[in-house]
N, C-alpha and C positions, 0 to 999 in steps of 0.2 A: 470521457463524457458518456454518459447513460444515455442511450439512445429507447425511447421510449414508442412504441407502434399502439395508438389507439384507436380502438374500432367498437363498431357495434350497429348491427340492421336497421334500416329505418323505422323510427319512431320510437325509437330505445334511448333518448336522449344526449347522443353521443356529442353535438353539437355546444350545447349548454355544459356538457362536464368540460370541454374543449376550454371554454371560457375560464371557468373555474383553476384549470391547471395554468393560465395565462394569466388570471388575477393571484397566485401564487409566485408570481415572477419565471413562471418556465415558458421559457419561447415556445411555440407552437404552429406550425408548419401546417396549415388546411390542405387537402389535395381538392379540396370543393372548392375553397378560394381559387386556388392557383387556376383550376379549370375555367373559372367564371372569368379570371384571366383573359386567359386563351383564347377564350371564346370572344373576347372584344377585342383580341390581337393577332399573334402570329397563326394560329390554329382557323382563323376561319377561311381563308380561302382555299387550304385543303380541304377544311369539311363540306364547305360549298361543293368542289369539283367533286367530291365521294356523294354527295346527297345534296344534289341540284335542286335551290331554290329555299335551302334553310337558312342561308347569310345572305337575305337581298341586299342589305344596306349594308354590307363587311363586319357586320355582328351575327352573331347565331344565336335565330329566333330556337329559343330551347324547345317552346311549345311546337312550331314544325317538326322542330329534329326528333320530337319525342313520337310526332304522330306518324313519320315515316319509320321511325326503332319497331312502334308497336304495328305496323303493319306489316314490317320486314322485317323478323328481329334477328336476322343472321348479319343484319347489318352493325350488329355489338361490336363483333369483329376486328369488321374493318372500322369504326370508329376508335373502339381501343387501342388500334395500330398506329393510328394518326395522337391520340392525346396520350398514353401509357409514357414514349419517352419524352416530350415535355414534359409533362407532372414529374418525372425521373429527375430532369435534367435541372427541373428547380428546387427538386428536392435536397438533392446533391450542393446546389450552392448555397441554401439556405444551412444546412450541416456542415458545411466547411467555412459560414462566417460564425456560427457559434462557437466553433471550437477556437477559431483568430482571437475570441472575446474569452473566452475561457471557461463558459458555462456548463456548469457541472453537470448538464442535463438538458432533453426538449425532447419535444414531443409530437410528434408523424402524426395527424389526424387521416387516417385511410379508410374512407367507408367501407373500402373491396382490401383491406391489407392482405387476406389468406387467399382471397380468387385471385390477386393476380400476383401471387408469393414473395409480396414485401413483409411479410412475416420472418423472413431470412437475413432482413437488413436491417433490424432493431435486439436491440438486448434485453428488451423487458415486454412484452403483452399486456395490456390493459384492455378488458372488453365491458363496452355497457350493455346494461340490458335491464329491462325486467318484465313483469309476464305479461303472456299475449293477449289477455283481455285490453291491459293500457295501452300497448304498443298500437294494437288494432285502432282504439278509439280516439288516440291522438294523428296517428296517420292518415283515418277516414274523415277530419275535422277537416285539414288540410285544403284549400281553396284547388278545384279542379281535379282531385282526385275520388279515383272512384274503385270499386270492387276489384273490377279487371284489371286493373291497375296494377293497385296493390300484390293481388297474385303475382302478377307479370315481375314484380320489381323482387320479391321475395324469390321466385322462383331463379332468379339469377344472383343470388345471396347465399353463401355455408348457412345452414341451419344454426338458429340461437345457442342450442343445445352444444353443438360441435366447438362452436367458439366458444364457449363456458369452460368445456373443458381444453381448449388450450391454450386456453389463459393463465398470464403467471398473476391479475389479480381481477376480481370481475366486480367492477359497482353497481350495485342496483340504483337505478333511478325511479324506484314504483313506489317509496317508502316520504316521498318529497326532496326538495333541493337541501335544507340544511342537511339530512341525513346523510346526500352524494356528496358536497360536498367537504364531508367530515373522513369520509371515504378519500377522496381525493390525498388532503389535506393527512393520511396515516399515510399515504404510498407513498407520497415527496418524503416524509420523515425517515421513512425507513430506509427508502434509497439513499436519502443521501448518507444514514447513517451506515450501510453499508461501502458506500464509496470512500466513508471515511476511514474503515477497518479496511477498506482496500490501501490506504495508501501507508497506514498504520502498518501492514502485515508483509509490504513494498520493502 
């Protein structure tokens, strides 16, 4: 099974290509999902007791927890300590029912796959992107965001540039959606036509 890690900075349209490899028939594993999870379950009353007063109601208000990060931002940290192995640990069981099902492929949706080095537990790279004027303008449209923000959020992100280059295929999304994905729709082809000379060459 092609284990497929894709990413791309915010406002690069990583979410929307996410869908696209999903209306393809390839499962697709959010790390955003699984967090929003968390965050209405097992994970909130640790992140309560690390950051008193963001899960009043046993959910965690994101917008608190966001305005304590951007006050403290050493508090990443120990946030990432507390959700890193959850998201691991559902990542894990989501990869061991595809392969029970026998699916030739899926696909890691990881905003941070290279910061926090699940780039090491996929076989293939896919990264979106495209240029910073759209990235900028679709980010700052965004309800409740603002300049500092945005910095703040880039500033904890590989640079666009970096992940381009370590990518094994990069989709633009600044060209529109049939163009992505049409993108999309060559990389399924060719994987699988590779896995098929893999079992051909077996």
């Amino acid at each position: 099974m092609i284990i497929i890690g894709l990413t791309g900075s915010i406002g690069m349209g990583k979410s929307t290509t996410a869908e696209m490899f999903e209306a393809m028939g390839i499962p697709v594993n959010s790390a955003d999902a699984v967090v929003h999870q968390l965050y209405e379950g097992e994970a909130a009353p640790l992140i309560e007791e690390a950051f008193p007063g963001t899960a009043p109601d046993g959910v965690v208000d994101r917008r608190l927890l966001s305005e304590q990060l951007m006050a403290a931002p050493d508090g990443f940290a120990r946030l990432e300590a507390i959700i890193h192995p959850l998201v691991r640990a559902r990542e894990q069981e989501f990869i061991a029912r595809a392969r029970s099902r026998g699916e030739p492929m899926v696909v890691l949706d990881i905003p941070l796959l290279f910061e926090t080095g699940a780039a090491d537990r996929v076989d293939r790279i896919v990264v979106v992107s495209c240029a910073p004027e759209i990235q900028r303008e679709r980010v700052l449209a965004r309800a409740g965001m603002t300049e500092a923000k945005f910095a703040a959020i880039l500033s904890r992100q590989t640079p666009d540039a970096d992940k381009r280059q370590r990518a094994d295929y990069v989709i633009d999304t600044g060209n529109g959606i049939d163009a992505a994905r049409q993108q999309v729709a060559d990389i399924v082809e060719e994987l699988k036509g590779s896995k098929q000379r893999s079992r051909q060459d077996a």
